[in-house]
C-alpha positions in Angstrom: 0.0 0.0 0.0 1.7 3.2 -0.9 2.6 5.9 1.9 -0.1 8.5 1.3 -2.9 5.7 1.9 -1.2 4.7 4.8 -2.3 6.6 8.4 0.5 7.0 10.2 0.9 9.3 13.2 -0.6 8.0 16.6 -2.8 11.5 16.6 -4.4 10.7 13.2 -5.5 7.3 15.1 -6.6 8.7 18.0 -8.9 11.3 16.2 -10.2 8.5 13.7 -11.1 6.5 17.1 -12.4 9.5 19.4 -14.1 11.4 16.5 -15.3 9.0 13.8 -18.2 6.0 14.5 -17.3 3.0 15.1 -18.8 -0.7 13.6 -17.8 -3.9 15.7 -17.7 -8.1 13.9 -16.6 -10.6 15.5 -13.2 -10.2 13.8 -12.5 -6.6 13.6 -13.3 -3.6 14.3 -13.6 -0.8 11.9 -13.5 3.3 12.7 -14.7 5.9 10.0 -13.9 9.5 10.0 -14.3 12.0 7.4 -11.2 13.5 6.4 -10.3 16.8 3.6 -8.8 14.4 1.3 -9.0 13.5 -2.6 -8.4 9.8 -1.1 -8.8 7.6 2.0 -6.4 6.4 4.2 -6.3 3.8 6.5 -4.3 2.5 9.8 -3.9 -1.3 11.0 -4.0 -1.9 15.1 -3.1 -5.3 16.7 -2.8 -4.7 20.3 -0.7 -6.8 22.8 -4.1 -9.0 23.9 -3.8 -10.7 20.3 -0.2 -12.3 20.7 3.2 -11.9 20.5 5.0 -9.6 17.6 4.8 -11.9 14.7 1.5 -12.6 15.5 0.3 -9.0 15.7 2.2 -8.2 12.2 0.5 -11.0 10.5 -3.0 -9.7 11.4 -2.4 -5.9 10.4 -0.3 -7.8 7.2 -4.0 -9.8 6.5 -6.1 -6.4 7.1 -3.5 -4.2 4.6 -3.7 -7.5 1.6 -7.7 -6.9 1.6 -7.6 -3.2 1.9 -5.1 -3.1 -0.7 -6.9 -5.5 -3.1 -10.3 -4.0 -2.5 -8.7 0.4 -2.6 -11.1 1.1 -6.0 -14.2 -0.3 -4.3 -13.5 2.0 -1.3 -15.2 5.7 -1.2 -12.3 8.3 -0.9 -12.0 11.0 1.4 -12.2 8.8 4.6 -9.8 7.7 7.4 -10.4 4.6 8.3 -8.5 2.3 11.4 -9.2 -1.6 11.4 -8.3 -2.9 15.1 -7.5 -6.6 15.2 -9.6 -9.0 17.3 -8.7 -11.8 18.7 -11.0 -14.0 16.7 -9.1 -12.9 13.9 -6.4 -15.4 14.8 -8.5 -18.2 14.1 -10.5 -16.5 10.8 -9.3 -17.8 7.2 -8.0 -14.9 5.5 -12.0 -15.7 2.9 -13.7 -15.1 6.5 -11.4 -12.1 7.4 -12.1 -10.6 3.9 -15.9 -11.3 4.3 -16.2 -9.2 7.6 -13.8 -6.4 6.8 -16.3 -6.4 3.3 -19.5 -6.1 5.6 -18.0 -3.5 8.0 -17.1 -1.5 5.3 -20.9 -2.1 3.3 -22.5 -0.9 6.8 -20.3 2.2 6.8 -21.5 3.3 3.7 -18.0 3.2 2.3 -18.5 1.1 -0.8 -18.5 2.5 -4.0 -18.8 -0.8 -5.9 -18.7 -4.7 -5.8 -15.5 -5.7 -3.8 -13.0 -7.1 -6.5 -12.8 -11.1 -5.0 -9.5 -13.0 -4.7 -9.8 -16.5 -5.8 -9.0 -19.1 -2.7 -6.3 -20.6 -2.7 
């Protein structure tokens, strides 16, 4: 995902959390917050409660594949923060991508159908 996409700085989070709504799944949960941009960005959290490093980094790593697949199915001009579960841990990545998909559907952030990854 390239830079500009990417929300970075821990202020940007904590404005996307305080200020924007918030939509809960089982998996993850996902924080909306209109921003003055031309495009959205987005910021991955994993917090210590899911596992050690490596297993944090692989969830945000599984969040940032579908995000990244799905950016032209996205409305711009959002920042957006998925926050790990631990649920996730157990999720195939088809189940992770279904709930990010319906989080992001009952946001109102969709602008069309999700481009699909075969499984495998």
């Amino acid at each position: 995902m390239k830079r500009q996409y990417r929300l970075r700085d821990r202020a940007d989070f904590q404005r996307t959390r305080q200020e924007g709504k918030c939509w809960g799944h089982r998996l993850v949960v996902l924080c909306a917050l209109r921003n003055n941009l031309a495009y959205s960005r987005f910021g991955f959290a994993a917090s210590r409660r899911i596992g050690k490093a490596v297993v944090r980094n692989r969830a945000r790593r599984r969040m940032r594949e579908i995000i990244r697949v799905n950016m032209s199915a996205i409305a711009p001009g959002w920042d957006v923060v998925l926050i790990a579960r631990p649920a996730l841990l157990q999720a195939t990545y088809s189940e992770l991508r279904d709930a990010i998909c319906e989080l992001l559907r009952r946001a109102g952030l969709w602008v069309t159908e999700p481009h699909v990854l075969p499984a495998g």
